[in-house]
N, CA, C, O and CB atoms as a CASP TS submission, in Angstrom:
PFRMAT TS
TARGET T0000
AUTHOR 0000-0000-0000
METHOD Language model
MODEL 1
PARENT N/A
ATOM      1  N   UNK     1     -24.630-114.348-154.318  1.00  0.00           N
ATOM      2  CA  UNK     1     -24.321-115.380-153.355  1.00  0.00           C
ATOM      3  C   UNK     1     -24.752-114.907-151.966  1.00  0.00           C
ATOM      4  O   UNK     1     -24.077-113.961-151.561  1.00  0.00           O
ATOM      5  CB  UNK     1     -22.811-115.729-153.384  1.00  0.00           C
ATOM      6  N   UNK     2     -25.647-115.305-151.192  1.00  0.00           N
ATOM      7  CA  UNK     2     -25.745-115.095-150.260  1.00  0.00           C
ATOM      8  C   UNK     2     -24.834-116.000-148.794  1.00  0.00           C
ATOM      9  O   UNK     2     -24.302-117.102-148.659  1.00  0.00           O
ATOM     10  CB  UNK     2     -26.964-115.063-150.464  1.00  0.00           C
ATOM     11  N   UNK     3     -25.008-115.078-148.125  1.00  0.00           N
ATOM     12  CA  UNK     3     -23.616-115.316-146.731  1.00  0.00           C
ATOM     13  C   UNK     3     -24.933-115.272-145.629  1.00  0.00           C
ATOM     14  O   UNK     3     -25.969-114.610-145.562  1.00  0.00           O
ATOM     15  CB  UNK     3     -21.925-113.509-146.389  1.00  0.00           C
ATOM     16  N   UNK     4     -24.249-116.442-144.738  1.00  0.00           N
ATOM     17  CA  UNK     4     -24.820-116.818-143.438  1.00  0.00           C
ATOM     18  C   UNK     4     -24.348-116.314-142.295  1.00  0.00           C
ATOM     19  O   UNK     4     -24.013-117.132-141.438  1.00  0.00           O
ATOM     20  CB  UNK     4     -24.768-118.041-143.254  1.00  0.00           C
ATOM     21  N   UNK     5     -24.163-114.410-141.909  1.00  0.00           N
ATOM     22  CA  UNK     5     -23.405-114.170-140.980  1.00  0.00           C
ATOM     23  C   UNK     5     -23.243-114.944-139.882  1.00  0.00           C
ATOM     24  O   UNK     5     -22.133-115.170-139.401  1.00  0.00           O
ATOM     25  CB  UNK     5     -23.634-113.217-140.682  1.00  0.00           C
ATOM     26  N   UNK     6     -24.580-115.504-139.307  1.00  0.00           N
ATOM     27  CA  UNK     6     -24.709-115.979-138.430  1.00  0.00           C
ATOM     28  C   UNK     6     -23.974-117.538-137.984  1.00  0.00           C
ATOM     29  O   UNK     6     -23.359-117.841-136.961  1.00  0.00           O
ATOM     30  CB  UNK     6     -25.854-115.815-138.494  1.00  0.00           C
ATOM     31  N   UNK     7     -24.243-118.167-138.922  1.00  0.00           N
ATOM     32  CA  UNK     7     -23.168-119.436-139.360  1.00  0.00           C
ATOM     33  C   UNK     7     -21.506-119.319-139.222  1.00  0.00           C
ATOM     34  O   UNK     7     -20.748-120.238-138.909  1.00  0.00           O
ATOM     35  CB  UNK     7     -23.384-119.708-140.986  1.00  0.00           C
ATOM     36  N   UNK     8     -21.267-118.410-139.431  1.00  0.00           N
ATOM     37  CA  UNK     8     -19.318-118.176-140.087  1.00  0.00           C
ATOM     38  C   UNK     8     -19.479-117.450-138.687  1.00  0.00           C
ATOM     39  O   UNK     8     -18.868-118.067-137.814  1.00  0.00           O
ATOM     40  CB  UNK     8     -18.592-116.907-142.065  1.00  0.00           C
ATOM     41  N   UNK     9     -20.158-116.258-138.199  1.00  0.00           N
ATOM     42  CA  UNK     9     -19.421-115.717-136.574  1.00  0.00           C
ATOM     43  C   UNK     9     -19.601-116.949-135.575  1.00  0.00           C
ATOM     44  O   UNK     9     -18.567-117.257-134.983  1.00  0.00           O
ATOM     45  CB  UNK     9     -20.385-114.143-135.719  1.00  0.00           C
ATOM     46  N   UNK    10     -21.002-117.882-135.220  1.00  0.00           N
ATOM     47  CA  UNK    10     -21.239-119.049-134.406  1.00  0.00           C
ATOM     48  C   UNK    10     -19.493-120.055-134.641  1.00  0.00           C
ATOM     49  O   UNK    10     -18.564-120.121-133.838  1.00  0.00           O
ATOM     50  CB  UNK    10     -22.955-119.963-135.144  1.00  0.00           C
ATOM     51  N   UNK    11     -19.616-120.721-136.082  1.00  0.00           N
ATOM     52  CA  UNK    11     -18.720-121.699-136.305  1.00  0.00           C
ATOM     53  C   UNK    11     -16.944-120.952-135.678  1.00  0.00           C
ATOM     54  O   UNK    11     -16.158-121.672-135.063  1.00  0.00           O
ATOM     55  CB  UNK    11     -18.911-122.100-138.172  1.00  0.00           C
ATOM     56  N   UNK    12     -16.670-119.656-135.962  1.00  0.00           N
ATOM     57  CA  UNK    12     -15.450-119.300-135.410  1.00  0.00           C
ATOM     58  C   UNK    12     -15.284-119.435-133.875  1.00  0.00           C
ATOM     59  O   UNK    12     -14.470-119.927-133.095  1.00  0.00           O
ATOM     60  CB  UNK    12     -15.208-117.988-135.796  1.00  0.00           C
ATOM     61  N   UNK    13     -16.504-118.729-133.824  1.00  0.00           N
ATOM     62  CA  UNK    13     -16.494-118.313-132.014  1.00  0.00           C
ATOM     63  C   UNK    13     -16.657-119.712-131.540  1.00  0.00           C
ATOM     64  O   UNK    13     -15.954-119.496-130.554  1.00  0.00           O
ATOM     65  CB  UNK    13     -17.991-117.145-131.274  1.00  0.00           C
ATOM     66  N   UNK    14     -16.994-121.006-131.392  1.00  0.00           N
ATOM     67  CA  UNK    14     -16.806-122.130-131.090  1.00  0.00           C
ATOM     68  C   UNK    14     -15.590-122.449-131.236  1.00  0.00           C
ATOM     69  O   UNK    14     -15.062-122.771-130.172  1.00  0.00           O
ATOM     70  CB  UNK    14     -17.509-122.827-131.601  1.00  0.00           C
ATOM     71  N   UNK    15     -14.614-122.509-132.555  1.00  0.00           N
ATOM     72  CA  UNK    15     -13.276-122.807-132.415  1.00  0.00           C
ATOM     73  C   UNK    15     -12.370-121.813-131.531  1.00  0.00           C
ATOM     74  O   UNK    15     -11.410-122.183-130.855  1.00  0.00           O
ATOM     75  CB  UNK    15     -12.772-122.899-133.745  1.00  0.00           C
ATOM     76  N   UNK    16     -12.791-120.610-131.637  1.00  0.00           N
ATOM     77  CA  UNK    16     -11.752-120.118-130.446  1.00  0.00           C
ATOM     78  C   UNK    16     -11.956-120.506-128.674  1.00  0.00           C
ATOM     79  O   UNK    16     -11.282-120.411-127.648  1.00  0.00           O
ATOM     80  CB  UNK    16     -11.830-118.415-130.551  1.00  0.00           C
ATOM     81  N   UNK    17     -13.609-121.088-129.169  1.00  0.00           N
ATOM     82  CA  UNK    17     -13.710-120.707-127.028  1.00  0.00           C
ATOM     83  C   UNK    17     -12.843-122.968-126.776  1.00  0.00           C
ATOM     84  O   UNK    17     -12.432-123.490-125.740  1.00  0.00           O
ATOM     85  CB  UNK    17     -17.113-120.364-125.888  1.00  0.00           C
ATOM     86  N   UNK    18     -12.932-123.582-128.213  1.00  0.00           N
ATOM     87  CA  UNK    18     -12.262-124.805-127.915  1.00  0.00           C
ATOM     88  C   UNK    18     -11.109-124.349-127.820  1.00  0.00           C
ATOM     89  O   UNK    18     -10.873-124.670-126.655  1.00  0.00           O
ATOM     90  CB  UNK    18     -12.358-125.910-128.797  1.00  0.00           C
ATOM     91  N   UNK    19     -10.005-123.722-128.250  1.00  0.00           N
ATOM     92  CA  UNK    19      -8.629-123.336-128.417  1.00  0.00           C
ATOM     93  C   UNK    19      -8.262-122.301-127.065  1.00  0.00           C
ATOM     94  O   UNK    19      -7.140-122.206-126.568  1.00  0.00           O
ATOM     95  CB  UNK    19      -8.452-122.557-129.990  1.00  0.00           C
ATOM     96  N   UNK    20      -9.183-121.743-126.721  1.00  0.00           N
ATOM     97  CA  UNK    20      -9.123-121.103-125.250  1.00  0.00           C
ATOM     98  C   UNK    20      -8.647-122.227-124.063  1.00  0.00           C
ATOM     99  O   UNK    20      -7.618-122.219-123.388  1.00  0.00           O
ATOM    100  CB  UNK    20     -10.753-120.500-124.840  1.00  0.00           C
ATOM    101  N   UNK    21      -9.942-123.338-124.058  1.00  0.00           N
ATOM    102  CA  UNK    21     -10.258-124.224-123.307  1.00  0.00           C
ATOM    103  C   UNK    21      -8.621-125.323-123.507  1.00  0.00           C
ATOM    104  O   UNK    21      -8.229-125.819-122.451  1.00  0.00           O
ATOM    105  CB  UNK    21     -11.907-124.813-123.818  1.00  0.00           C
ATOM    106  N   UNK    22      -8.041-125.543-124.389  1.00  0.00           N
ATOM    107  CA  UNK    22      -6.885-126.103-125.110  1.00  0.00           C
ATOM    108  C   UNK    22      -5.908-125.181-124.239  1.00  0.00           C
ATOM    109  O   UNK    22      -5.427-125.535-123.162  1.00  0.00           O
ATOM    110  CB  UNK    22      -6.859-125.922-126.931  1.00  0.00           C
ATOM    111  N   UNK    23      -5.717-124.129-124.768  1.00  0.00           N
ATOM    112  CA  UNK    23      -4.285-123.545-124.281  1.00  0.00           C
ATOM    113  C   UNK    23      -4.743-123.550-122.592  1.00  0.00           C
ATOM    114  O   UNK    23      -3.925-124.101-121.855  1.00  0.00           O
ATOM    115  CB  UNK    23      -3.801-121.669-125.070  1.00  0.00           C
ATOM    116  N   UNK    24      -5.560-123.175-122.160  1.00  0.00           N
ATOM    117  CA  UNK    24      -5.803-123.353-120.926  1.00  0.00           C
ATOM    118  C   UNK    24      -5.707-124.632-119.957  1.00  0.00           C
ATOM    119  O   UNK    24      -5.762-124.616-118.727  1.00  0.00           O
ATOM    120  CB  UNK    24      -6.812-122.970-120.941  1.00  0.00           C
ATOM    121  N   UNK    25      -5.543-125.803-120.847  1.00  0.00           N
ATOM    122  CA  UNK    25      -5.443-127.047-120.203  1.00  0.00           C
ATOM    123  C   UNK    25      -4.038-127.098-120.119  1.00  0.00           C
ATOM    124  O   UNK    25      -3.366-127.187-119.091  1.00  0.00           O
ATOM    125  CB  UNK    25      -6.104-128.247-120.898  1.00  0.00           C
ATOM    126  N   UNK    26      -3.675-127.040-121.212  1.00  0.00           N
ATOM    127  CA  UNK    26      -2.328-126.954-121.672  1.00  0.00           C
ATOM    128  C   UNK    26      -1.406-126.113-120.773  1.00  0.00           C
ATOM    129  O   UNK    26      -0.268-126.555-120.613  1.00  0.00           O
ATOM    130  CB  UNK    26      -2.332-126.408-123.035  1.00  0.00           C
ATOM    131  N   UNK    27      -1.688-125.140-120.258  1.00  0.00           N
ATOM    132  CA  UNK    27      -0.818-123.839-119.274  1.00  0.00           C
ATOM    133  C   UNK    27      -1.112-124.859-118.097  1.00  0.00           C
ATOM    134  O   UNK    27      -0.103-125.199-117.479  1.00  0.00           O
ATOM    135  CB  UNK    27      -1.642-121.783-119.057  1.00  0.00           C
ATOM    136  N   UNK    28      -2.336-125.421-117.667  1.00  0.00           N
ATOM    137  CA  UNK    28      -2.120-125.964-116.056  1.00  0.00           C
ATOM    138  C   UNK    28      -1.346-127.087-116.125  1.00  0.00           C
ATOM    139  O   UNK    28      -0.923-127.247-114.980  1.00  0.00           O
ATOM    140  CB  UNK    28      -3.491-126.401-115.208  1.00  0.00           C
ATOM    141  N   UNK    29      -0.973-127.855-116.749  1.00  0.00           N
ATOM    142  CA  UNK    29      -0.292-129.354-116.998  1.00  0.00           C
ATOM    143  C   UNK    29       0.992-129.019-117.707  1.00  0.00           C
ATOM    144  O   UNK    29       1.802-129.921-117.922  1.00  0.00           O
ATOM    145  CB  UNK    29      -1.266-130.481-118.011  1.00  0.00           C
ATOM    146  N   UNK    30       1.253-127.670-118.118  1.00  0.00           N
ATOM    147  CA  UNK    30       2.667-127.486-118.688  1.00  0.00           C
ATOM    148  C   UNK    30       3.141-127.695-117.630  1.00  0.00           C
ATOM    149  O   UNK    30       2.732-127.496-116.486  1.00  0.00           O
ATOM    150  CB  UNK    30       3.169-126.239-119.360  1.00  0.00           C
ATOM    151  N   UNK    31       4.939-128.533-118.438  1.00  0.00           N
ATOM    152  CA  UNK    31       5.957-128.693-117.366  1.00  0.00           C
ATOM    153  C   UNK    31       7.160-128.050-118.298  1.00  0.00           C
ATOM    154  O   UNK    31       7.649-128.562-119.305  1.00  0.00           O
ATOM    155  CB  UNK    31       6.199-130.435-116.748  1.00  0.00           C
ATOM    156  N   UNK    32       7.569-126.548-117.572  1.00  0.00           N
ATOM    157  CA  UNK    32       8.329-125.783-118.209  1.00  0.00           C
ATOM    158  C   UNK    32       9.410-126.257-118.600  1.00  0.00           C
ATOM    159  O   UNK    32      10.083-125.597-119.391  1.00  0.00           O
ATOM    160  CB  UNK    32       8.528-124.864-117.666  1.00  0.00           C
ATOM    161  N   UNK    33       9.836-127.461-118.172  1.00  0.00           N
ATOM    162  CA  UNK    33      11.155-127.882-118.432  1.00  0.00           C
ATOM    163  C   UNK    33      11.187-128.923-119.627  1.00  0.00           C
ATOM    164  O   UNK    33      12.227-129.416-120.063  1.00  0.00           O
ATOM    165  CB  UNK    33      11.752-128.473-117.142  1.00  0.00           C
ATOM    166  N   UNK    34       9.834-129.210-120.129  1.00  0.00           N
ATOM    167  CA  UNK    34       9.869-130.254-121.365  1.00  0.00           C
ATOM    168  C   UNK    34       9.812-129.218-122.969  1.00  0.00           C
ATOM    169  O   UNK    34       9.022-128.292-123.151  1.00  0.00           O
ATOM    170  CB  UNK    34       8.197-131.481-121.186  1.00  0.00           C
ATOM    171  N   UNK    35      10.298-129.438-123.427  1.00  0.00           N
ATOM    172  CA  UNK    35      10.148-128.703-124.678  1.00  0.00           C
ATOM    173  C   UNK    35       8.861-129.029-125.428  1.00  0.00           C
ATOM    174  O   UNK    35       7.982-128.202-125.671  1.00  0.00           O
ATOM    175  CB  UNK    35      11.318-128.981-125.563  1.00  0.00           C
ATOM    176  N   UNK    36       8.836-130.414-125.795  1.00  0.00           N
ATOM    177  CA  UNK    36       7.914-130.898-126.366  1.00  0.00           C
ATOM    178  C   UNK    36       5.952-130.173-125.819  1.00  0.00           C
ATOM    179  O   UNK    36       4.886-129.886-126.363  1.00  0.00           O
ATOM    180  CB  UNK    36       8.364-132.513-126.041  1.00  0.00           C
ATOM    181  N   UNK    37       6.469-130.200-124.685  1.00  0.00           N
ATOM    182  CA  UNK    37       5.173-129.094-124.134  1.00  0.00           C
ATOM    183  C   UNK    37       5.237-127.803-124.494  1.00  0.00           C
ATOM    184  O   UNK    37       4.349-127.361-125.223  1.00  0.00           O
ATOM    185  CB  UNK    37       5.049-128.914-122.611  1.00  0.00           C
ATOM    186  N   UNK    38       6.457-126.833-123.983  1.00  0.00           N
ATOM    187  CA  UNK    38       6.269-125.631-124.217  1.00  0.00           C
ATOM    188  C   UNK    38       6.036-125.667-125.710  1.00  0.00           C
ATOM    189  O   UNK    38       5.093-124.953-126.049  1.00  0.00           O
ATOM    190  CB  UNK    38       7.338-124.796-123.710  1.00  0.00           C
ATOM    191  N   UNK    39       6.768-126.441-126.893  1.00  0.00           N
ATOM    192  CA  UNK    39       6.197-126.471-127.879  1.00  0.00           C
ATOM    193  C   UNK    39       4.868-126.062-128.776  1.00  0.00           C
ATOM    194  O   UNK    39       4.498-125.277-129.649  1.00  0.00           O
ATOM    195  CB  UNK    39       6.341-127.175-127.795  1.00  0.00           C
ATOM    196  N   UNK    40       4.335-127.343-127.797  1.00  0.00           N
ATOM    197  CA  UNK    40       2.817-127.671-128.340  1.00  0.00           C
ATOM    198  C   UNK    40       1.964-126.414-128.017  1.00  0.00           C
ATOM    199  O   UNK    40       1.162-125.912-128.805  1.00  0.00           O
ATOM    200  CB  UNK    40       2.081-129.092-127.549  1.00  0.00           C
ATOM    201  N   UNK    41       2.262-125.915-126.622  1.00  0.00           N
ATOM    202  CA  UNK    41       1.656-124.708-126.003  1.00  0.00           C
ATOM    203  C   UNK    41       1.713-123.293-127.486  1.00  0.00           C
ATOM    204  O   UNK    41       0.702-122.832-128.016  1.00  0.00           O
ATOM    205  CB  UNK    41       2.834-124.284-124.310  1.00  0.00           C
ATOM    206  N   UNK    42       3.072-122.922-127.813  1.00  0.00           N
ATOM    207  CA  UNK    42       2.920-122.000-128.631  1.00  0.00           C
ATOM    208  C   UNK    42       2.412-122.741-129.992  1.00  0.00           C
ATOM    209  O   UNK    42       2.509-121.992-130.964  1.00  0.00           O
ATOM    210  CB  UNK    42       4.193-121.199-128.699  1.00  0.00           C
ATOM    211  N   UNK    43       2.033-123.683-130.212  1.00  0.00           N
ATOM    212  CA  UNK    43       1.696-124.337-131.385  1.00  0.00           C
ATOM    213  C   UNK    43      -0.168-123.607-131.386  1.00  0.00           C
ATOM    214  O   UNK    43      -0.912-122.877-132.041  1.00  0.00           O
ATOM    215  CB  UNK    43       2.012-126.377-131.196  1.00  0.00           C
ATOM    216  N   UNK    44      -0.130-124.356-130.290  1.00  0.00           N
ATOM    217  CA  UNK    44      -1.485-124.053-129.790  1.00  0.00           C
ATOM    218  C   UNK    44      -1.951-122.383-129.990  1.00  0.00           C
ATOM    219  O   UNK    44      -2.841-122.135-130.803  1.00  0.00           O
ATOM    220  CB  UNK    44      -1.482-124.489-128.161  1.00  0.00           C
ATOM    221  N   UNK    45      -1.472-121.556-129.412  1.00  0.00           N
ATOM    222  CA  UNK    45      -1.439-120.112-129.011  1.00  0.00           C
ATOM    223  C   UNK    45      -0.987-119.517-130.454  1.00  0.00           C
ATOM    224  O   UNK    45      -0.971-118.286-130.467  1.00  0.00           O
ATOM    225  CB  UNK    45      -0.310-119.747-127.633  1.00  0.00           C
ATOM    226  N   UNK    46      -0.755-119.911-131.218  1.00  0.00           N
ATOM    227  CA  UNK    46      -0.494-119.713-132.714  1.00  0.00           C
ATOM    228  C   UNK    46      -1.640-119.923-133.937  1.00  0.00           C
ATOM    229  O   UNK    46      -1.786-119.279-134.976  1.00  0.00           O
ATOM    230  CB  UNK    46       0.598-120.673-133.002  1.00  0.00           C
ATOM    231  N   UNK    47      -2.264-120.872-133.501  1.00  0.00           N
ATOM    232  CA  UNK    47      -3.583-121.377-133.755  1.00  0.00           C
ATOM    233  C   UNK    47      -5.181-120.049-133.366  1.00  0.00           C
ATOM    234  O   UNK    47      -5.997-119.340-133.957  1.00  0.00           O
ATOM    235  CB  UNK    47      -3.550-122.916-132.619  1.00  0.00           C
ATOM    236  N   UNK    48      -4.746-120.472-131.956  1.00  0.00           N
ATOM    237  CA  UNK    48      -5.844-118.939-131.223  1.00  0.00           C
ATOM    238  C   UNK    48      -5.125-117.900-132.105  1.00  0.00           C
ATOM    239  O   UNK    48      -5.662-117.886-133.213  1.00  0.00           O
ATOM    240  CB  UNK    48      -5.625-118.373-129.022  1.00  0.00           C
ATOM    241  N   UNK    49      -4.115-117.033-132.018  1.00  0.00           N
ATOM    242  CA  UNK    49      -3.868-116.106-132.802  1.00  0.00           C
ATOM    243  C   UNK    49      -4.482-116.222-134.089  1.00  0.00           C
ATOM    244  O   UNK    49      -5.262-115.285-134.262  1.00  0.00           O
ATOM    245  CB  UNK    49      -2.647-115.982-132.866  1.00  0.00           C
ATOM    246  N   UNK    50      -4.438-116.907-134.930  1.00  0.00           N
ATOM    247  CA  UNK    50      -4.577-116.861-136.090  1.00  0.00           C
ATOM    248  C   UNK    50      -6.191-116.694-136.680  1.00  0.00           C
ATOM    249  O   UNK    50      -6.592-116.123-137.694  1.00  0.00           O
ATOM    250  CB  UNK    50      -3.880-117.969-136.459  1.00  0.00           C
ATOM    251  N   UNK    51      -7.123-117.623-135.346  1.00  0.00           N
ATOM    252  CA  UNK    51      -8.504-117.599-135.547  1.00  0.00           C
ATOM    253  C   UNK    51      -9.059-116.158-134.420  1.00  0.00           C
ATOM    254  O   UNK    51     -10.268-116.023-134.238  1.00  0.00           O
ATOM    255  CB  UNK    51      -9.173-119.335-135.118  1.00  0.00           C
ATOM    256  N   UNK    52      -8.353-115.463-133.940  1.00  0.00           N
ATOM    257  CA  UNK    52      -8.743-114.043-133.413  1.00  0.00           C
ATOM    258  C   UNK    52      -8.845-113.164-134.725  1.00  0.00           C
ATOM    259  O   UNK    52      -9.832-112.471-134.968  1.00  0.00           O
ATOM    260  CB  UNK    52      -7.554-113.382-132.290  1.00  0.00           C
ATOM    261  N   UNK    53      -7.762-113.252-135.532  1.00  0.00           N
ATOM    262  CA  UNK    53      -7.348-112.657-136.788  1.00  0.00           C
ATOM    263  C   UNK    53      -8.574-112.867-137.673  1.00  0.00           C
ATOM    264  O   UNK    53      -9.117-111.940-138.274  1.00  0.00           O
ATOM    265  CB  UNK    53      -5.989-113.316-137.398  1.00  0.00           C
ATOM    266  N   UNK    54      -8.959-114.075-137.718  1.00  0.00           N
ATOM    267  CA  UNK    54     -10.318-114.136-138.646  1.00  0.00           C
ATOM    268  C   UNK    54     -11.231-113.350-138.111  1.00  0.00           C
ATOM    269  O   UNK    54     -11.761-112.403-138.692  1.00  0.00           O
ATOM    270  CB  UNK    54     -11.002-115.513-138.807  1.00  0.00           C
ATOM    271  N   UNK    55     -11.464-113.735-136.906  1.00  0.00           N
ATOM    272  CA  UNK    55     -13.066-113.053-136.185  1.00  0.00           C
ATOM    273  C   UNK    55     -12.574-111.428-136.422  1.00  0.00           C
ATOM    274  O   UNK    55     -13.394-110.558-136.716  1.00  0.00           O
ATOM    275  CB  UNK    55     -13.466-113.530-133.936  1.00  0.00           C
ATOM    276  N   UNK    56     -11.389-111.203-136.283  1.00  0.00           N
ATOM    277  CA  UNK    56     -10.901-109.584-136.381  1.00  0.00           C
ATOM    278  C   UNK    56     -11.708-109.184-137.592  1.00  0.00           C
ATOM    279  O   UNK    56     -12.646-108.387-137.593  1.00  0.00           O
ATOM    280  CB  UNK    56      -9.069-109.271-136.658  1.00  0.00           C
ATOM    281  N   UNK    57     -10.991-110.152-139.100  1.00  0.00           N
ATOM    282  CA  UNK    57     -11.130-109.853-139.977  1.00  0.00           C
ATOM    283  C   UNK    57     -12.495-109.932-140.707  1.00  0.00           C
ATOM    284  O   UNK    57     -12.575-109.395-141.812  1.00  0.00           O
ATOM    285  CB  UNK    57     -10.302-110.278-140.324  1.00  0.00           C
ATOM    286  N   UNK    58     -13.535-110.533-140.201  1.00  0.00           N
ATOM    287  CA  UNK    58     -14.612-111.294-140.501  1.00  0.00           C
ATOM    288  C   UNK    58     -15.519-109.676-139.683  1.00  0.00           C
ATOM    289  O   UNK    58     -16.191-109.026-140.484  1.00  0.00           O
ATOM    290  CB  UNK    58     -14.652-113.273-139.695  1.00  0.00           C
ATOM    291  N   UNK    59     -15.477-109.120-138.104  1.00  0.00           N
ATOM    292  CA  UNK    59     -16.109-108.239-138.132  1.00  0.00           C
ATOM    293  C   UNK    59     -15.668-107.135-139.166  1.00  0.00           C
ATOM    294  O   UNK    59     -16.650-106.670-139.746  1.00  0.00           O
ATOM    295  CB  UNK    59     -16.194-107.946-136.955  1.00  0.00           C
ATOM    296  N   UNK    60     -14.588-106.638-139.522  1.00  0.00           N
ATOM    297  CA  UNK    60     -14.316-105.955-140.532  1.00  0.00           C
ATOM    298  C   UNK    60     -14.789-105.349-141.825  1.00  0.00           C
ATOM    299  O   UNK    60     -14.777-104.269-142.414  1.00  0.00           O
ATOM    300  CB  UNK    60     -13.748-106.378-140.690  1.00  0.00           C
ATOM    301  N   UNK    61     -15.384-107.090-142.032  1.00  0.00           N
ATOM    302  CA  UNK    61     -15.668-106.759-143.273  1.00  0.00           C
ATOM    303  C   UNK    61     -17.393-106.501-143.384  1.00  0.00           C
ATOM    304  O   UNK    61     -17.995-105.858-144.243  1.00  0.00           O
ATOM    305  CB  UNK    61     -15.061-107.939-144.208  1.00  0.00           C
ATOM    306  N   UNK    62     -17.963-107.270-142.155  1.00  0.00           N
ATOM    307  CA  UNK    62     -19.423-107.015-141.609  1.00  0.00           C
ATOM    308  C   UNK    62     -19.553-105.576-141.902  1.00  0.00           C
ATOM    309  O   UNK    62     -20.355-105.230-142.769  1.00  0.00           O
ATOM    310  CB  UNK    62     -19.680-107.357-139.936  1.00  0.00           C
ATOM    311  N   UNK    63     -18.693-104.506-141.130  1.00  0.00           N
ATOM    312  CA  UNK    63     -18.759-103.527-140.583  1.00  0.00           C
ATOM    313  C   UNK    63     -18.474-103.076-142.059  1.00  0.00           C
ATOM    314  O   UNK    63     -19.343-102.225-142.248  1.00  0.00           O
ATOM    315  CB  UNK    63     -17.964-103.248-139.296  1.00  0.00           C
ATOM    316  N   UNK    64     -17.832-103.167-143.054  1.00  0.00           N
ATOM    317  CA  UNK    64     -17.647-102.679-144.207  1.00  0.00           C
ATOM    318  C   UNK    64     -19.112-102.529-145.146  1.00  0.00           C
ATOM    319  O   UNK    64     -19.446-101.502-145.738  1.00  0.00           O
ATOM    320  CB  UNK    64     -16.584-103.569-144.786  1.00  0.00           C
ATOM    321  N   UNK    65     -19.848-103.769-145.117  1.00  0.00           N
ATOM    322  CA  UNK    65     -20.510-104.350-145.940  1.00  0.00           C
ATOM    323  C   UNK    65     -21.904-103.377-145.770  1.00  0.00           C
ATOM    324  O   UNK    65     -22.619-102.808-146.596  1.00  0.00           O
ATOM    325  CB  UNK    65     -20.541-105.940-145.651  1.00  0.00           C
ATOM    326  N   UNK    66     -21.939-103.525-143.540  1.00  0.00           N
ATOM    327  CA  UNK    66     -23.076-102.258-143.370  1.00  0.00           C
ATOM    328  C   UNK    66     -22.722-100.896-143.872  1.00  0.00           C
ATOM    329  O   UNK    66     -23.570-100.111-144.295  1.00  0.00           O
ATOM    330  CB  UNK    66     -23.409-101.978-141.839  1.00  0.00           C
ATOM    331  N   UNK    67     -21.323-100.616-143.806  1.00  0.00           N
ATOM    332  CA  UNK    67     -21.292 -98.815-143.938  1.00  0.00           C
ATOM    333  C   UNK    67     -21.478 -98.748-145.746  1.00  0.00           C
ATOM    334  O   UNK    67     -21.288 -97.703-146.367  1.00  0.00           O
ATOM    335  CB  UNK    67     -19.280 -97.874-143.231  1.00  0.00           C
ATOM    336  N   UNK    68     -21.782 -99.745-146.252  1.00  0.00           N
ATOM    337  CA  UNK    68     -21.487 -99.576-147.499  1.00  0.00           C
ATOM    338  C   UNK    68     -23.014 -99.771-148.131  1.00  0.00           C
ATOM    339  O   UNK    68     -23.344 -99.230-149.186  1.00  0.00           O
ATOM    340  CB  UNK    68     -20.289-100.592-147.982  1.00  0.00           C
ATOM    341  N   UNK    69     -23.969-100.680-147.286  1.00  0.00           N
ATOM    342  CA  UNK    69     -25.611-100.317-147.983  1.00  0.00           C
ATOM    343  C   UNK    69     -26.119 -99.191-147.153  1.00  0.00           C
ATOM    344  O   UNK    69     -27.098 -98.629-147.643  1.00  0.00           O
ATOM    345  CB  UNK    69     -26.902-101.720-147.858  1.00  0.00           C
ATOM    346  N   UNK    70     -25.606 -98.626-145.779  1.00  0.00           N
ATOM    347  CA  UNK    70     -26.181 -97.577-145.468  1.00  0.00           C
ATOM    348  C   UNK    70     -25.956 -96.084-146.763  1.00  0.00           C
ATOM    349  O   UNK    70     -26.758 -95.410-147.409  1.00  0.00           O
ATOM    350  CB  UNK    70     -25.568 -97.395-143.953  1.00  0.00           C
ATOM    351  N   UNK    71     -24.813 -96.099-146.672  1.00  0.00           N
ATOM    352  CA  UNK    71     -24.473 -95.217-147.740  1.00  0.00           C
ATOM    353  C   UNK    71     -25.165 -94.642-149.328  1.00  0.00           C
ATOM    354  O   UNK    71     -25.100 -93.680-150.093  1.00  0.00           O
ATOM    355  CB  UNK    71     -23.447 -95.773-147.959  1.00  0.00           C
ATOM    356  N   UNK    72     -26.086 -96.456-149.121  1.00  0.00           N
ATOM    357  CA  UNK    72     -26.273 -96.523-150.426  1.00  0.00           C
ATOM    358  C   UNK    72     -28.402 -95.902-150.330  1.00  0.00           C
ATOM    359  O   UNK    72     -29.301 -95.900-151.172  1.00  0.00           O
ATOM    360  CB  UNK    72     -25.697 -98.526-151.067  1.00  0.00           C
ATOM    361  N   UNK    73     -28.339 -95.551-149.082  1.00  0.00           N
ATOM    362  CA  UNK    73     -29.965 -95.493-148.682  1.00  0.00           C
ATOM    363  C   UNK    73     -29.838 -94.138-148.639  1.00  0.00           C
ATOM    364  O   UNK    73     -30.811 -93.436-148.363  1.00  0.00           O
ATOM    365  CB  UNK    73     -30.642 -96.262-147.191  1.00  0.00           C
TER
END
């Protein structure tokens, strides 16, 4: 099966720099005193966490995949 590094790092790194751009709208228009905002805010920031975790996990395994055909040369 071949993999499109280039495809899967592009397609993440677009959803995080939208979810950047999100929590960032979101922090200037929060009104600390509504819940329903601070809410949405960690809803949001839960989201970014979770797709940092991929890109974490996604170089990881890049970095696995090279140390593992160098090895093999």
């Amino acid at each position: 099966m071949a993999v499109n590094i280039d495809s899967a790092v592009s397609g993440i790194a677009t959803q995080v720099d939208k979810e950047e751009q999100i929590i960032d709208d979101l922090s200037k228009n929060l009104d600390p005193s509504n819940t329903a905002d601070v809410m949405k805010l960690q809803m949001e920031y839960s989201k970014y966490s979770m797709e940092e975790e991929t890109v974490a996990a996604l170089v990881s395994a890049i970095k696995k995949m090279i140390d593992n055909i160098t090895q093999r040369m």
